[in-house]
C-alpha positions as CSV (number, residue, x, y, z in Angstrom):
1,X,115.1,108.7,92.3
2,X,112.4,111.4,93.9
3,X,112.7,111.8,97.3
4,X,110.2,110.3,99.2
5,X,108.3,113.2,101.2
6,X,106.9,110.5,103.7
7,X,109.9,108.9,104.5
8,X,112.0,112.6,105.3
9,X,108.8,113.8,108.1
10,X,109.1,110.7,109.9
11,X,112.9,111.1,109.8
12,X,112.8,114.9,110.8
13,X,109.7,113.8,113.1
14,X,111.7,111.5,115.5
15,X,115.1,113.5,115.1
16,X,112.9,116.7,116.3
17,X,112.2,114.1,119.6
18,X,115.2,113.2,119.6
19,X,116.3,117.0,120.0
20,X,113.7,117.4,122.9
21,X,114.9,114.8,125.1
22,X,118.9,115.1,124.7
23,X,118.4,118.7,125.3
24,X,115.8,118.3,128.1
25,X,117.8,115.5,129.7
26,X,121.0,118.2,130.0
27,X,118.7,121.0,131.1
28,X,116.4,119.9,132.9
29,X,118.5,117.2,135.3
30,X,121.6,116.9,134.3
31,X,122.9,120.7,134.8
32,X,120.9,121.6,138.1
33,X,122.5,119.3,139.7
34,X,126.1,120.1,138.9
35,X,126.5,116.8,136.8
36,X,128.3,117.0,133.2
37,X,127.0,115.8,130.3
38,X,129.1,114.0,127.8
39,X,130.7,115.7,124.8
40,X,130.5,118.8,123.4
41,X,127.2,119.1,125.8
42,X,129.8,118.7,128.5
43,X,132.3,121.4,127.4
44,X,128.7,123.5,126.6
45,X,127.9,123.0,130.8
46,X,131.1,124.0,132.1
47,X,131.2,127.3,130.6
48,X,127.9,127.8,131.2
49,X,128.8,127.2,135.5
50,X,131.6,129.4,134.8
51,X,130.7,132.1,132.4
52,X,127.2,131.8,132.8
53,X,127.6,131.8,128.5
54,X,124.0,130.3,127.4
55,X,124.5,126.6,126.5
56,X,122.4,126.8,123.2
57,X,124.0,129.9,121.6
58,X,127.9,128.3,122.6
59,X,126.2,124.9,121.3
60,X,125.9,126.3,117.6
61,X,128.5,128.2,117.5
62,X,130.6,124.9,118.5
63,X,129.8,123.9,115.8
64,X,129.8,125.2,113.2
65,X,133.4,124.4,112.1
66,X,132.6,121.3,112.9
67,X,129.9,120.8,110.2
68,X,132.0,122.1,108.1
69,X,134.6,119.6,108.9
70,X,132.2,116.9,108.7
71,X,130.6,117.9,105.2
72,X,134.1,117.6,103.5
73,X,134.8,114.5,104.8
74,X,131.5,112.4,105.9
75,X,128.4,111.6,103.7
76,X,126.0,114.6,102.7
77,X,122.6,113.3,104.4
78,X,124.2,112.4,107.5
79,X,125.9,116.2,107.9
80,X,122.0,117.8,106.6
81,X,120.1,115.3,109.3
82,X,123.1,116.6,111.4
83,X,122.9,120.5,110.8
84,X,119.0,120.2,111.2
85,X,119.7,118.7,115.0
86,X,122.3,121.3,115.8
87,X,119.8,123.8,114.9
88,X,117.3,122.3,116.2
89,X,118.5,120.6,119.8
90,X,120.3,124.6,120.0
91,X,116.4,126.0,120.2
92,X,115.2,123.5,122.4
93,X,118.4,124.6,124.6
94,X,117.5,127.8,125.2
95,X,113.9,127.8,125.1
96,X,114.3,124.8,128.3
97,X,114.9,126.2,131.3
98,X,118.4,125.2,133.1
99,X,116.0,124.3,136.6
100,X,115.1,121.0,138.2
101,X,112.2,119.1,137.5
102,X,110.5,116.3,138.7
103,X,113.2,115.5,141.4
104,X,116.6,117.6,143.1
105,X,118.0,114.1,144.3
106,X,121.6,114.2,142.3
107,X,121.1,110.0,142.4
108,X,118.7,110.4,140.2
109,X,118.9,113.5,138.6
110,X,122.4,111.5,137.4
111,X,120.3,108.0,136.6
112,X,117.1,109.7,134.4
113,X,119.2,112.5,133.0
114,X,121.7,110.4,131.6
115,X,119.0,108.1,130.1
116,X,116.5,110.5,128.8
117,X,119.9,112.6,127.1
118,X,120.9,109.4,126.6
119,X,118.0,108.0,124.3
120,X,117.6,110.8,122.8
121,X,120.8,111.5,121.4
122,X,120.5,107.5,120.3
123,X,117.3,108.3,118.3
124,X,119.1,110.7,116.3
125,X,121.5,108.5,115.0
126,X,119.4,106.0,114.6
127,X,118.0,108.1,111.8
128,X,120.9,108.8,109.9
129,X,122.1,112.2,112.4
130,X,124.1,112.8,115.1
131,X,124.0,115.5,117.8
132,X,126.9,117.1,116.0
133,X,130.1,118.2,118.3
134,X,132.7,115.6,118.7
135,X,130.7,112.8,117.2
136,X,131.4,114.6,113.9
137,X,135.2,115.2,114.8
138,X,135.4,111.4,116.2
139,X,134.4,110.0,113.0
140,X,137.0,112.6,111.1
141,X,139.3,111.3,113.2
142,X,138.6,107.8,113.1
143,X,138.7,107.7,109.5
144,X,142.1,109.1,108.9
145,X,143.9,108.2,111.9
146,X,144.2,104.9,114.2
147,X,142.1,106.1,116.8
148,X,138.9,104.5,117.5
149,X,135.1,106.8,118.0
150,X,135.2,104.7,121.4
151,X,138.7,105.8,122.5
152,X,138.4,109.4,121.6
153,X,134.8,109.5,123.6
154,X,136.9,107.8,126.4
155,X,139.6,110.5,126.2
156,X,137.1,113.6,125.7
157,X,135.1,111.3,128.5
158,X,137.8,111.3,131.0
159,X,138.6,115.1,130.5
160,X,135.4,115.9,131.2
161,X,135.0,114.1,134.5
162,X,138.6,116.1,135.9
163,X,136.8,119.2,135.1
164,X,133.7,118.0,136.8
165,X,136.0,117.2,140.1
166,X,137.8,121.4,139.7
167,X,135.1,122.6,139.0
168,X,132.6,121.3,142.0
169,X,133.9,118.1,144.0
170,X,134.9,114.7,144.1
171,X,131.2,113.3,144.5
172,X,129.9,115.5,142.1
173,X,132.7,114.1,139.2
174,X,131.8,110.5,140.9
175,X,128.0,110.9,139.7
176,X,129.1,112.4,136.7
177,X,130.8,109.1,135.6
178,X,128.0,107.2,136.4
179,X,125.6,109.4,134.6
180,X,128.1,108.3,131.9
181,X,127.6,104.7,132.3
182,X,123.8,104.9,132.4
183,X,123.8,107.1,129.2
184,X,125.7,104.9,127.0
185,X,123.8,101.8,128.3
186,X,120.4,104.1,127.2
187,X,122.5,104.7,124.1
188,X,122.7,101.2,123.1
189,X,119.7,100.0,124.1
190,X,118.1,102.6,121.8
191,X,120.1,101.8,118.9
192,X,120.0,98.1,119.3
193,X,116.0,98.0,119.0
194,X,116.6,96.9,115.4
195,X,120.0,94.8,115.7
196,X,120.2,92.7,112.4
197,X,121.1,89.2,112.2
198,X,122.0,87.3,109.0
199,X,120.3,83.7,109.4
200,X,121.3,80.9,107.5
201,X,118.9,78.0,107.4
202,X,120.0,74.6,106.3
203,X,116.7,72.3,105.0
204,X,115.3,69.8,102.8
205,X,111.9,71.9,102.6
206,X,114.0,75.2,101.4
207,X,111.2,76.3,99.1
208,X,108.4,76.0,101.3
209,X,110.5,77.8,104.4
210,X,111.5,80.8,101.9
211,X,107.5,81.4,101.3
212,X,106.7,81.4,104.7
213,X,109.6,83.5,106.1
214,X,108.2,85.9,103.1
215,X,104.9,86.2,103.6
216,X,105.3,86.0,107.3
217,X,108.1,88.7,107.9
218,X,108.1,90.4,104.6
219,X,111.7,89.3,104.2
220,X,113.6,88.1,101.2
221,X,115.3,84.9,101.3
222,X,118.7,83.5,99.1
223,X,119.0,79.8,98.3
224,X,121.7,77.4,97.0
225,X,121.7,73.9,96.8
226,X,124.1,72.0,99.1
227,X,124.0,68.0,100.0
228,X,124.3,66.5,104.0
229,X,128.3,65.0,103.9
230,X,127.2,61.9,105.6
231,X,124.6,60.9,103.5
232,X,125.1,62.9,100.3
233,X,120.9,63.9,100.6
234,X,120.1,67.3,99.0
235,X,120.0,70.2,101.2
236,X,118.8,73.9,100.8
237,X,120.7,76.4,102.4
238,X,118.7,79.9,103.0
239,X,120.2,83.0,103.9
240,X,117.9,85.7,105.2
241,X,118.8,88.9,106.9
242,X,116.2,90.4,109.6
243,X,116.3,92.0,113.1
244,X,116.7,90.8,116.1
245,X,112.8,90.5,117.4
246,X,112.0,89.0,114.1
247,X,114.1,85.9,115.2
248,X,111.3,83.6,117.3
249,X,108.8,84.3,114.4
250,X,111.7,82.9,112.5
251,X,112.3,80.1,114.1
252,X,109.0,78.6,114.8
253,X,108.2,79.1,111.1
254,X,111.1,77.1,110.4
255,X,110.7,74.4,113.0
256,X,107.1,74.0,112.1
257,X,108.1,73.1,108.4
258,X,111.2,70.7,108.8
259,X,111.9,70.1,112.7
260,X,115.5,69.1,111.5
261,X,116.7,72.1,109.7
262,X,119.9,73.6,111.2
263,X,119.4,77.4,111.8
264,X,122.5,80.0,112.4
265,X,122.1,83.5,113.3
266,X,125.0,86.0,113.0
267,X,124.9,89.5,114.1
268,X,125.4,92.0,111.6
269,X,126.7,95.9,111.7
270,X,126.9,96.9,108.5
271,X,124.7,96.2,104.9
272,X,124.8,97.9,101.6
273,X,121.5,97.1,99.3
274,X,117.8,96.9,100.0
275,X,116.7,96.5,103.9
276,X,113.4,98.0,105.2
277,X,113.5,98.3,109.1
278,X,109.9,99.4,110.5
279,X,110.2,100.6,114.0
């Protein structure tokens, strides 16, 4: 299969934002005020308040190892997207100042710095990449050891924030943490704009719902025959995956056809086949 020129900009496009605003967040709010960021970012800060070491060059060099580790043991476009942000969220490190913009209120310098870093680091992986570091060495060690990605973050989380408190103060490791909340609530939100659900539809009008949902949502649709228990009438039962903003179009197709058909929805993390997501 060619590789589809269009499809690789767009990715390279919105990681390349993505870059700007985890980078910009750090920079530009986070650091000025003495907050930490999360992650390798984090380790990148401290030594950057106590070396004065510039946080893009110590970013790459990070690492690098890292990659490495990642391309022997995780899937090849997810360490190339990968290696292209490193690179390219190490540039925008340097070439952003480490000054205060917009605001030198720590509140918010906390609140928008973790969201802005926050979103943008969630962009990236919603595009097959990560912002390298220890998302790379959390998946490693997820995979081959019975440690969750959540559990290490919380570790590598909570070492952070006792450097943050050494290193500056109590207050500043208490806005630290909730820089850390706000970011992974960005985080999610981000990467939850195209949660999938898997819907199952139980009708009597199973071929005229299937049409609809397919020229209306562009979506596929699965059917078997099934019969009602209780009165042994024949029964279509649909099964449709789509994401989660799709679902009211969904419904009121369906209720429009056959007011009685039964519809479940089920969240869904993971699929393996053909599943176009336009966002």
């Amino acid at each position: 299969m060619g590789i589809k020129y269009h499809l690789l900009i767009y990715d390279l496009l919105g990681i390349t934002i993505g870059c700007f605003l985890f980078a910009f967040g750090t920079n530009s709010l986070l650091t000025p005020a003495n907050l930490l960021a999360g992650g390798l970012g984090g380790v990148c800060v401290i030594f950057y308040h106590l070396f004065d070491w510039p946080i893009g060059i110590q970013y790459f060099i990070y690492n690098v190892p890292l990659l490495i580790l990642g391309y022997l043991h995780i899937g090849r476009k997810f360490i190339i997207y990968t290696v292209f942000s490193v690179v390219v969220s190490s540039i925008f490190f340097d070439v952003i100042p480490v000054k205060a913009v917009w605001t030198s209120d720590t509140m918010l310098c906390a609140v928008f710095g973790a969201i802005i870093s926050g979103a943008g680091a969630a962009l990236i992986l919603r595009l097959g990449g990560s912002v390298g570091g220890l998302d790379i060495l959390s998946r490693v060690i997820a995979k081959y050891f019975n440690i969750s990605i959540g559990n290490f973050g919380l570790l590598v989380s909570a070492t952070i924030i006792v450097f943050s408190a050494m290193l500056f103060d109590i207050q500043a490791a208490m806005y630290t943490i909730l820089s850390f909340i706000i970011g992974a609530k960005a985080y999610d939100i981000v990467l939850n704009i195209a949660e999938r659900r898997t819907v199952i539809i139980l009708t009597s009008e199973g071929q005229r719902i299937s049409s609809a949902i397919n020229e209306t949502l562009d979506r596929g649709t699965t059917s078997w025959l099934a019969s009602e228990t209780s009165t042994d009438a024949p029964e279509n039962i649909l099964l449709c995956v789509i994401i989660k903003r799709e679902w009211a179009e969904l419904l009121k197709i369906s209720k429009e056809i056959d007011p009685h058909s039964f519809i479940l929805a089920l969240p869904t993390d993971k699929i393996a086949g053909k599943f176009e997501i336009d966002w």
